[in-house]
MIBAMI-918140 format. One record per residue: x, y, z negated of N, C-alpha, C, O in turn. Coordinates in pm, whole numbers. Example, Ala and Ser with C-alpha at 12.3 -4.5 7.8 and 13.67 -1.06 7.14 Angstrom:
R	n.px	n.py	n.pz	ca.px	ca.py	ca.pz	c.px	c.py	c.pz	o.px	o.py	o.pz
R	1319	-569	-780	1230	-450	-780	1320	-330	-780	1424	-332	-846
R	1285	-225	-708	1367	-106	-714	1290	3	-787	1341	114	-804
END
This chain:
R	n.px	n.py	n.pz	ca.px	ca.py	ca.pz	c.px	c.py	c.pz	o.px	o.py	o.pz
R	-139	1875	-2815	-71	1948	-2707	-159	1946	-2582	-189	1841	-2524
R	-201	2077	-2540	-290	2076	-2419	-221	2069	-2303	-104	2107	-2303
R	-291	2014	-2170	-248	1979	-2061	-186	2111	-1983	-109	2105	-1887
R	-240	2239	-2048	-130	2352	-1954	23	2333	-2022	124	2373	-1964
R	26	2274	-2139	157	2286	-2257	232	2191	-2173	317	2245	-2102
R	223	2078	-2163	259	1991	-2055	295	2034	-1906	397	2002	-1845
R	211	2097	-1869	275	2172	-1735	342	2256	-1759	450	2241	-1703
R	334	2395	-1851	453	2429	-1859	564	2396	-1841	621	2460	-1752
R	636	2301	-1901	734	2226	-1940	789	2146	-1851	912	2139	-1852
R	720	2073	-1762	754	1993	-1648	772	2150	-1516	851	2149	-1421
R	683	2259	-1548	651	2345	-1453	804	2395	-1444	862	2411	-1336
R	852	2414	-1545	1060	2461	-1591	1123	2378	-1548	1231	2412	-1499
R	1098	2280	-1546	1152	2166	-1511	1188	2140	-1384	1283	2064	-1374
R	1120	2198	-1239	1081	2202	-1142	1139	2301	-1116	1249	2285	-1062
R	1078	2473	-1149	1176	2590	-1109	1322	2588	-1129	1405	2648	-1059
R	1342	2526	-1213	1462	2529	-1287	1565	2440	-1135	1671	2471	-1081
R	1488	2349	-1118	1584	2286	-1020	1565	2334	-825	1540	2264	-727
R	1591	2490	-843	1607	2506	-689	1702	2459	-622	1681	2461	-501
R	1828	2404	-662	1961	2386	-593	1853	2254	-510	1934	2226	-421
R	1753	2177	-487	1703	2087	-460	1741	2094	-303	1801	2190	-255
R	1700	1986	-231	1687	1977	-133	1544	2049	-48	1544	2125	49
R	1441	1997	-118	1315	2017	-82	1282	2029	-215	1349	2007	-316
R	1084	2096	-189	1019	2107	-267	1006	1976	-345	1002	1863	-297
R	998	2019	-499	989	1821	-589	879	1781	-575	800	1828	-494
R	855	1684	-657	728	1613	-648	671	1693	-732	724	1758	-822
R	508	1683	-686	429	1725	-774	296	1665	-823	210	1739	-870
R	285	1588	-818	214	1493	-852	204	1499	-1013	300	1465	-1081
R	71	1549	-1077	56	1515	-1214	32	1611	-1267	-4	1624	-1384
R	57	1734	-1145	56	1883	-1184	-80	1906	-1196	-168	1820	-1187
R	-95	2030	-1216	-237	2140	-1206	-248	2171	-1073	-154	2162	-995
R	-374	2213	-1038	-334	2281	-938	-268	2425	-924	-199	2456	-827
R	-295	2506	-1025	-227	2608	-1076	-93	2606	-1025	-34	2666	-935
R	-51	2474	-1154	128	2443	-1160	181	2431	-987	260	2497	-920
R	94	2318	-960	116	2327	-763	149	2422	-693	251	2430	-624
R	31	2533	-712	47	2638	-649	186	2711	-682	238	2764	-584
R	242	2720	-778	345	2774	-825	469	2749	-808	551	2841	-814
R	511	2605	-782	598	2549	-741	625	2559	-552	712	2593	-472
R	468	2496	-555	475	2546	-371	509	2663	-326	572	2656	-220
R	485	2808	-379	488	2915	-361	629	2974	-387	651	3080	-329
R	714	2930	-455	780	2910	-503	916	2866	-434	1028	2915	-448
R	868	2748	-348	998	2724	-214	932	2759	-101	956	2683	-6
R	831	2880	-72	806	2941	34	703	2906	83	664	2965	184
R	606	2772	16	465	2749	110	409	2813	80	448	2902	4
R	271	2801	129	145	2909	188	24	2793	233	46	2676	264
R	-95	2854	228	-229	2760	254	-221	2801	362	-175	2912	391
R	-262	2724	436	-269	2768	616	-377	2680	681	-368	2561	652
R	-476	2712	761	-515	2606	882	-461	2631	993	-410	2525	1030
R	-442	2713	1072	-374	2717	1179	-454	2726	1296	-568	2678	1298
R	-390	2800	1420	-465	2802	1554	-498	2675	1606	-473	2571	1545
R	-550	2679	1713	-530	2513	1802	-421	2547	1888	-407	2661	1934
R	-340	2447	1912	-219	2445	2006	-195	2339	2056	-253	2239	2014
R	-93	2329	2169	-83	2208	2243	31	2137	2262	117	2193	2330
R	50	2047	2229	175	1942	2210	156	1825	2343	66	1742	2356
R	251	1847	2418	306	1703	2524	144	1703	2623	102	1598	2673
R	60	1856	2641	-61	1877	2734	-178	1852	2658	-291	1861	2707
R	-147	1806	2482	-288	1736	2475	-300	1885	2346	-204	1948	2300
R	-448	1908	2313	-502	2037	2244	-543	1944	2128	-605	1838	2116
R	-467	2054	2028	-537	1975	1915	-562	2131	1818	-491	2231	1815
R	-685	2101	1750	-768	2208	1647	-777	2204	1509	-876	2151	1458
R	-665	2265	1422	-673	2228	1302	-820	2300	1248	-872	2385	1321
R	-877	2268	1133	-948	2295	1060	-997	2223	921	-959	2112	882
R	-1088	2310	853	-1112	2240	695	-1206	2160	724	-1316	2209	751
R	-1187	2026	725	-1300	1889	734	-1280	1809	603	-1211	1713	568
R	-1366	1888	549	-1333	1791	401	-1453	1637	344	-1504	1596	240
R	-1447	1593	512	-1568	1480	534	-1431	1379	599	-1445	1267	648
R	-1316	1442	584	-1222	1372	708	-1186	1242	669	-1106	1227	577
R	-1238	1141	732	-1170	968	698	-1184	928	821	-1286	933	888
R	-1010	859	872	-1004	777	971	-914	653	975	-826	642	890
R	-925	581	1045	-859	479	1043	-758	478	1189	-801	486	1304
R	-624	467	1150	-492	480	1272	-380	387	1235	-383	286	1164
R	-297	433	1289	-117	398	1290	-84	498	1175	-151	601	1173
R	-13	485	1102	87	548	1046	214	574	1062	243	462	1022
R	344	633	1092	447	623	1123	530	703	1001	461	780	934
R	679	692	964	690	762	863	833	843	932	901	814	1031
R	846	970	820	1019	1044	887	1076	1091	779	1025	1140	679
R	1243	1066	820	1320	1103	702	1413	1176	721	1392	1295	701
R	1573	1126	772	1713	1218	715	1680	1351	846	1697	1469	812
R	1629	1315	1001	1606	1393	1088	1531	1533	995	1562	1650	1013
R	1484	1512	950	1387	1612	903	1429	1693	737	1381	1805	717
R	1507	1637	641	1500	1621	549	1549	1807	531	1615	1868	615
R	1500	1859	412	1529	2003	374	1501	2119	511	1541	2236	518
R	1424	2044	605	1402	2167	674	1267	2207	668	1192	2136	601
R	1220	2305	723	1099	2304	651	988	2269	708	991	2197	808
R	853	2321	647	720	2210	691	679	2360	801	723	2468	841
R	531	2240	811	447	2397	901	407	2470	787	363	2576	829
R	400	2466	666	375	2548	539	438	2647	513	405	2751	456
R	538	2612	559	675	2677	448	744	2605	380	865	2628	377
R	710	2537	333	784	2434	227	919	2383	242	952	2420	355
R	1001	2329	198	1076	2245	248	1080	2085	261	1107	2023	158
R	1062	2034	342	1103	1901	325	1174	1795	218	1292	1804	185
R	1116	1729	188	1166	1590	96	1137	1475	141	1018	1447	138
R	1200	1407	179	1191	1286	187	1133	1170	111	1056	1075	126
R	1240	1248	-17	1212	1168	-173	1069	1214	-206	1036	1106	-253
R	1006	1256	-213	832	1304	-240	735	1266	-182	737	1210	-72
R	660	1284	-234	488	1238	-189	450	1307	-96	337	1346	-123
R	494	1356	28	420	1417	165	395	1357	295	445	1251	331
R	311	1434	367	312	1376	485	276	1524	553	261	1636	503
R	270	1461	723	209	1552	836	119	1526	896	127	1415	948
R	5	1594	922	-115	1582	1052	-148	1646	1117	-143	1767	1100
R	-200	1583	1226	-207	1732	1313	-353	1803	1290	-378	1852	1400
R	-410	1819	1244	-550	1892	1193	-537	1926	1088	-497	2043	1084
R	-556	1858	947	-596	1914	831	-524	2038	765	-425	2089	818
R	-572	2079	661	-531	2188	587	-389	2210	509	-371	2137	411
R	-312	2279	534	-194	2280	489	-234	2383	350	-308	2481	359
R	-173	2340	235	-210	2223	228	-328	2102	223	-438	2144	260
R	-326	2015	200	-436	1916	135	-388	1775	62	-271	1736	64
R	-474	1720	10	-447	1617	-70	-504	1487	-27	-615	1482	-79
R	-488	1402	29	-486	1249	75	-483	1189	54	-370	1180	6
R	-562	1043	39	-544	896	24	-537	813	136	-641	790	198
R	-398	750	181	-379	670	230	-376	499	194	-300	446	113
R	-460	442	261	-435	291	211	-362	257	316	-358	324	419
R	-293	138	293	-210	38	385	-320	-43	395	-370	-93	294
R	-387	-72	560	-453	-126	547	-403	-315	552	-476	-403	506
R	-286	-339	609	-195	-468	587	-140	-499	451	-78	-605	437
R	-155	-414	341	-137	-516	257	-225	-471	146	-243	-538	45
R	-287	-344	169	-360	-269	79	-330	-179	-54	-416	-154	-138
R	-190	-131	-61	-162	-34	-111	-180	75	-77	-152	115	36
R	-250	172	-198	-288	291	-158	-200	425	-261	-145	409	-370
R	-216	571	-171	-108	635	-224	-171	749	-210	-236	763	-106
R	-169	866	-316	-206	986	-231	-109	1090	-214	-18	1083	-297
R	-102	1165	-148	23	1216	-64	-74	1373	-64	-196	1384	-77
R	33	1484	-44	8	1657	-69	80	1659	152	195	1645	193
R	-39	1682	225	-14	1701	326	32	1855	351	-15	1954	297
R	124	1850	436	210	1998	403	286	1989	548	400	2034	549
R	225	1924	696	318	1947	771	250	1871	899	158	1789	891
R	315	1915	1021	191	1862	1165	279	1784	1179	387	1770	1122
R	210	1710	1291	217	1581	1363	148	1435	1310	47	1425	1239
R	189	1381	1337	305	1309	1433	170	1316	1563	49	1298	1558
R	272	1353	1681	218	1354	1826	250	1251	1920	210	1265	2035
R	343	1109	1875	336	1024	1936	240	834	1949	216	736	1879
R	222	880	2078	138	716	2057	14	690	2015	-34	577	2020
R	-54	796	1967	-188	821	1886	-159	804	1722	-234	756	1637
R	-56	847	1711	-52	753	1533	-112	897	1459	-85	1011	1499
R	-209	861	1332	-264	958	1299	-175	1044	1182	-175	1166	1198
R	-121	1007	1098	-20	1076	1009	106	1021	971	93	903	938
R	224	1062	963	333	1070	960	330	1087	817	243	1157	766
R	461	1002	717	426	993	621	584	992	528	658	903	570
R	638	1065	426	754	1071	381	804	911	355	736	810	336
R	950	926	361	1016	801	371	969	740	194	939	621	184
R	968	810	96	933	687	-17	821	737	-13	773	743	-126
R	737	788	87	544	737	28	553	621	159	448	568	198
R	667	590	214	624	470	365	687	356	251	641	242	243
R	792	404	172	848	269	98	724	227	-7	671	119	-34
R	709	319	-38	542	271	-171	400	184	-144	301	138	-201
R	472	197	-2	290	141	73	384	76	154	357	73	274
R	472	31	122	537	-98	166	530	-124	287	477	-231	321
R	590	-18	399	581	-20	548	732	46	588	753	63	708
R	812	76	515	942	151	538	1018	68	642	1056	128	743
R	1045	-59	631	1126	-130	739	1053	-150	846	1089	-142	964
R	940	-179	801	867	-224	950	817	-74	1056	780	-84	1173
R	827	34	993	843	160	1066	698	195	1093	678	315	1078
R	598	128	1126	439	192	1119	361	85	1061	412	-21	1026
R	207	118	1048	102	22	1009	-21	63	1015	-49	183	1011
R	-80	-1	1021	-253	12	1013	-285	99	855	-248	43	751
R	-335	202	849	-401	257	712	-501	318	779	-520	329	900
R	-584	367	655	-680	429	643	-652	539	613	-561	515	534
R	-664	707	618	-657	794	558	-802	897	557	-872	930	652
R	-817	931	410	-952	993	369	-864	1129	284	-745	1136	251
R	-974	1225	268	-934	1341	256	-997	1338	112	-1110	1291	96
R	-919	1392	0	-960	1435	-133	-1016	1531	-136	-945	1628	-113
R	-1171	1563	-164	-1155	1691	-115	-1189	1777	-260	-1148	1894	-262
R	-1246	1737	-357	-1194	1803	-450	-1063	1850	-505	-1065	1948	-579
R	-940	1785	-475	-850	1804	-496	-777	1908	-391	-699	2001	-414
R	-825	1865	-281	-790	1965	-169	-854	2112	-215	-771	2198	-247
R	-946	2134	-218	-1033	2246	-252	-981	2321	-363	-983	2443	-348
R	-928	2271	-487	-893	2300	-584	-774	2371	-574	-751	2481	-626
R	-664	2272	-473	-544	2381	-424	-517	2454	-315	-412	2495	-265
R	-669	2467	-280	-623	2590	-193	-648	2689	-243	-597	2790	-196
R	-738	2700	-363	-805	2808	-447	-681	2854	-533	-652	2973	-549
R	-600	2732	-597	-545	2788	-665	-404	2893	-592	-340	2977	-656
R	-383	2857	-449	-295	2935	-359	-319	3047	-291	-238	3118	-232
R	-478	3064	-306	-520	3146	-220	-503	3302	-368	-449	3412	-355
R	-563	3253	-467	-650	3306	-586	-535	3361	-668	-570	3434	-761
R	-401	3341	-653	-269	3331	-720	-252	3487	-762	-151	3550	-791
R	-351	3516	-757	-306	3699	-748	-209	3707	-903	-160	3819	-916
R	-181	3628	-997	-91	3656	-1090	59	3603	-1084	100	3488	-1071
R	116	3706	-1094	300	3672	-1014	330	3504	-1152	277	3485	-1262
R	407	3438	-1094	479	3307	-1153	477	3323	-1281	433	3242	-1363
R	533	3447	-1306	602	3499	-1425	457	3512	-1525	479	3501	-1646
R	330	3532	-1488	179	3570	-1572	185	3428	-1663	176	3396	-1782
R	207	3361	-1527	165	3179	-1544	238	3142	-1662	185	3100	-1765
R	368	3161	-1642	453	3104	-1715	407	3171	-1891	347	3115	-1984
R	458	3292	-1881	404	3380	-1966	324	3344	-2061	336	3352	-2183
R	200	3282	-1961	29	3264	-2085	95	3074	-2117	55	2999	-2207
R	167	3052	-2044	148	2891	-2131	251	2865	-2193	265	2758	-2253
R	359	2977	-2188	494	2959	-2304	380	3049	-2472	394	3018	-2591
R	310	3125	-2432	241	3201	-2564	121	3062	-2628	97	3050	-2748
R	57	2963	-2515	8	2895	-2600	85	2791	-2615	20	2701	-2670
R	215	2752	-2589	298	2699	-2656	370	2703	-2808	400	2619	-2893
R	385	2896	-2786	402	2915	-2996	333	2903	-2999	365	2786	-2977
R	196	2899	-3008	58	2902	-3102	38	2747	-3149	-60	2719	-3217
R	129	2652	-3114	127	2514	-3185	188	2505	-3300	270	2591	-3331
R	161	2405	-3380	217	2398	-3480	325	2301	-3492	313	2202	-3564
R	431	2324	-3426	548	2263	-3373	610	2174	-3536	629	2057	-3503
R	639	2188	-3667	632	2131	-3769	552	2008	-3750	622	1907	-3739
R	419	1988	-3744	341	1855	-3694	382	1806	-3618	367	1684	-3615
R	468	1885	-3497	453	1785	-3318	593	1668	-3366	671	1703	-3454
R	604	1561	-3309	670	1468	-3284	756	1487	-3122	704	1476	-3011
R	893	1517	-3150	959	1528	-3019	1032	1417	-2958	1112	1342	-3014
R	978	1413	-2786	1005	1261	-2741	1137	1311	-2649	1154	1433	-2652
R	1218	1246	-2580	1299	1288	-2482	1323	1171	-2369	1320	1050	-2391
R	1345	1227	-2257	1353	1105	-2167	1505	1096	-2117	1566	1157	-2029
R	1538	1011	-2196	1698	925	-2180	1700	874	-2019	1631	786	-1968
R	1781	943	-1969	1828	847	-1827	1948	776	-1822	1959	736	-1706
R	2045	738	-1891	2187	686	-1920	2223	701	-2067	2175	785	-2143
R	2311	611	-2097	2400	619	-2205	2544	585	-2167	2559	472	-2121
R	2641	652	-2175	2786	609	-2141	2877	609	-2232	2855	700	-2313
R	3000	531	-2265	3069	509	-2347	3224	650	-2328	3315	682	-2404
R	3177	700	-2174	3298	755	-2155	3236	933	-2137	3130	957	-2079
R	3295	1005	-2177	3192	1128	-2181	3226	1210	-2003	3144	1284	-1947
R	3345	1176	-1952	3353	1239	-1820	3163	1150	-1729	3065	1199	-1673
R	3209	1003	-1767	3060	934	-1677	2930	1045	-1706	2849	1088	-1624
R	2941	1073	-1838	2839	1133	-1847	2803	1238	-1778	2693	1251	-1724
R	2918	1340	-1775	2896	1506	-1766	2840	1433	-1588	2750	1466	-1510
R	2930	1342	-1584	2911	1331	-1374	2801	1273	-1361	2783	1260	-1240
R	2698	1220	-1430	2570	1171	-1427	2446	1268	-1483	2325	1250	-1472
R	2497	1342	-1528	2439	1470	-1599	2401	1548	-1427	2284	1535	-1393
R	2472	1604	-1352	2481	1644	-1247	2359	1596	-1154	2291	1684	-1102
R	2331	1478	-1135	2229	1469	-1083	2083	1511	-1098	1984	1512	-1024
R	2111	1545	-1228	2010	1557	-1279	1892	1698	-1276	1773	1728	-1286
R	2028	1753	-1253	1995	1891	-1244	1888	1969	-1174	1871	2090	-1184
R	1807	1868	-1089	1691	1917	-1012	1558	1905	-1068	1454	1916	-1004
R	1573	1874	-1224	1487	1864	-1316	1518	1920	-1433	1473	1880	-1540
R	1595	2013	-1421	1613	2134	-1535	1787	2140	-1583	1876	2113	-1502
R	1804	2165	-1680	1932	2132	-1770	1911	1998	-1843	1823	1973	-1925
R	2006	1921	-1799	2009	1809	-1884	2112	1837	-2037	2188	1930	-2063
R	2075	1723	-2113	2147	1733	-2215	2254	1586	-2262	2222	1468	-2247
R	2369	1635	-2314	2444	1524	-2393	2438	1519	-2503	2443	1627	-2561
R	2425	1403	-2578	2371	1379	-2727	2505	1233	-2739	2539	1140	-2665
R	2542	1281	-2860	2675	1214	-2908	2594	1113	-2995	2500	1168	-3052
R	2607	969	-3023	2560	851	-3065	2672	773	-3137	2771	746	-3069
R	2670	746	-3223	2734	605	-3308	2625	484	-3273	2503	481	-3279
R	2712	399	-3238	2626	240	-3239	2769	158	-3209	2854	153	-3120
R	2731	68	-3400	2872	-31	-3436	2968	41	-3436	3054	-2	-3360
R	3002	157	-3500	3106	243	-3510	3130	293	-3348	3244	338	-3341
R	3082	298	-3259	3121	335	-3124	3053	416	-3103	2939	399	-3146
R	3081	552	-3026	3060	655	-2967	3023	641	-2820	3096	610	-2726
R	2885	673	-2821	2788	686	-2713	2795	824	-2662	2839	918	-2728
R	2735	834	-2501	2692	962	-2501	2584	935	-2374	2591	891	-2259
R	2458	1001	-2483	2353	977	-2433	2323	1091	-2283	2387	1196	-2271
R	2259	1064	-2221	2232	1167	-2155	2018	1223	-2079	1958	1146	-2003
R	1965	1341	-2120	1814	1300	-2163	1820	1443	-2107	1913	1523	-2100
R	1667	1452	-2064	1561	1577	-2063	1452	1605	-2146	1347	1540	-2146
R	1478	1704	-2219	1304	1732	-2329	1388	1840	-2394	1472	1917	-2348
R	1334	1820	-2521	1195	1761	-2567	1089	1782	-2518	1063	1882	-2451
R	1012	1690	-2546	839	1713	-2492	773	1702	-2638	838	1630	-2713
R	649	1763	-2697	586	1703	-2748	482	1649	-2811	423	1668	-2918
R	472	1559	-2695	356	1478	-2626	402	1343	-2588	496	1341	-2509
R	344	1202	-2638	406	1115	-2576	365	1122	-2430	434	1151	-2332
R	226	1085	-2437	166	1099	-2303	216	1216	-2198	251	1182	-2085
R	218	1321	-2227	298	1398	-2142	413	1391	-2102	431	1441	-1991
R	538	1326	-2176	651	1263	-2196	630	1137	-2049	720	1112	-1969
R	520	1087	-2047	539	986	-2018	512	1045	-1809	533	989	-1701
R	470	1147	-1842	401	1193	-1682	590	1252	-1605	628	1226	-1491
R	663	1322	-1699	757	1342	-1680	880	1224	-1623	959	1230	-1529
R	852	1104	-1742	940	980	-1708	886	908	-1553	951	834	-1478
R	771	950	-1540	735	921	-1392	758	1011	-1238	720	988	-1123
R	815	1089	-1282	860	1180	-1197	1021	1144	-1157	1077	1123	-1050
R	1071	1148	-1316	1231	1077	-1275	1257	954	-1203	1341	928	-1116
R	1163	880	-1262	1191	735	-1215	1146	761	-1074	1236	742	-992
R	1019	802	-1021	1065	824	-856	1107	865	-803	1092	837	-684
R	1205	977	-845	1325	1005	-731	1459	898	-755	1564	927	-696
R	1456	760	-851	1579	703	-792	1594	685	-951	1658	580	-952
R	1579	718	-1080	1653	710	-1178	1590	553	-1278	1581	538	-1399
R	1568	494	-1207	1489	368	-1275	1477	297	-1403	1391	234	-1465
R	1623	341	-1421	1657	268	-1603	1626	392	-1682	1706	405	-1774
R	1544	479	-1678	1536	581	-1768	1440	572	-1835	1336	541	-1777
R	1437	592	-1968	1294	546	-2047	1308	652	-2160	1417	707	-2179
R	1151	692	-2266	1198	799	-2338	1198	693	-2482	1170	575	-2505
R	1244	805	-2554	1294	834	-2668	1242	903	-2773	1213	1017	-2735
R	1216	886	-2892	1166	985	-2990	1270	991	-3135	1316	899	-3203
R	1285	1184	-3153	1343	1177	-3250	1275	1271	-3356	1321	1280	-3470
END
């Protein structure tokens, strides 16, 4: 199973869940798939004029040499589902941040320089303009780099710039509507020999009572249609509740990492 077959699939997975708050995570994607999703809840590649915040001028542009060392500060419910300087919408729950220069988008590595966790984050939004702090950073990429209570910290931030480069091309270059995308990787999807493939699914709950389920099912929904799967274990009636098939373990497994960071922790896959 090739790595567009895999994006596909997670790529449905993603459209599928607009009722979202904000744009999902995308982390693991293509840049292709990126572009598609971003485009998708309204972002756009942008650098932007220079403008002036609180008297002081600041000049965005493409510096793909960019590494500095600052404050970090992070933002959440104030901000949450509204949108970026992109377009985008806001998540909290996701891998973003804001700066006031770089390329909307771009791709980032931040280290904590206090305890030394590092993260990379899809920059998609300006500021932060207070205090000198250099980027502003979503509430679980501040919890991941283990600075959420304490509210700022010393990091480092360096610019990916292959990765940066890659998605702006693929946003800029998009000249084929969603629908092309989808199109060419659902056709090399039949062209597998699905008889051979092994199908995995990623179980997030099992409940004994089927209302728990349908109401845990619901959450789910920002990652496609979930499913209920009826279980015997010791004569007792389960009801499972899962997203897939995938099939790919490894791809399976890029998916179970997506769930588990927005909050679903006990979820692990499955093969049937």
């Amino acid at each position: 199973m090739s790595k567009n077959i895999f994006h596909f699939l997670l790529l449905l997975l993603l459209l599928e869940g607009c009722a979202s708050h904000g744009t999902p995570e995308l982390s693991g994607l293509s840049p292709q798939a990126q572009a598609v999703v971003i485009k998708q809840y309204g972002g756009v590649y942008k650098v932007g004029n220079p403008y002036q915040i609180f008297g002081k001028w600041y000049y965005p542009q493409e510096d793909y040499n960019y590494s500095e060392i600052g404050m970090a500060s992070w933002y959440g419910d104030d901000f949450h589902a509204k949108r970026t300087a992109n377009g985008e919408k806001y998540d909290m729950n996701t891998l973003t941040a804001a700066h006031r220069t770089l390329p909307l988008p771009s791709i980032v590595k931040v280290t904590n320089l206090e305890n030394g966790r590092s993260l990379v984050l899809r920059v998609n939004d300006r500021g932060p303009y207070a205090k000198d702090r250099i980027i502003d950073i979503s509430r679980r990429g501040a919890q991941l780099l283990g600075y959420q209570t304490k509210g700022i910290t010393k990091v480092r931030v360096e610019i990916l710039p292959d990765e940066s480069k890659a998605l702006k091309a693929a946003l800029l270059n998009q000249a084929a509507s969603n629908a092309s995308l989808i199109n060419k990787t659902a056709k090399d999807l039949s062209s597998q020999d699905k008889n051979k493939a092994k199908e995995y699914y990623i179980q997030t709950g099992s409940f004994s009572d089927r209302d728990l389920a349908l109401g845990f099912s619901q959450k789910l929904t920002r990652f496609g249609s979930p499913k209920i799967k009826e279980a015997y274990v010791n004569d007792r009636l389960y009801y499972r509740v899962r997203l897939g098939p995938v099939l790919d373990e490894d791809k399976a497994q890029g998916i179970l990492s997506q769930v588990r960071l927005n909050g679903f922790h006990d979820a692990r896959i499955v093969q049937e």
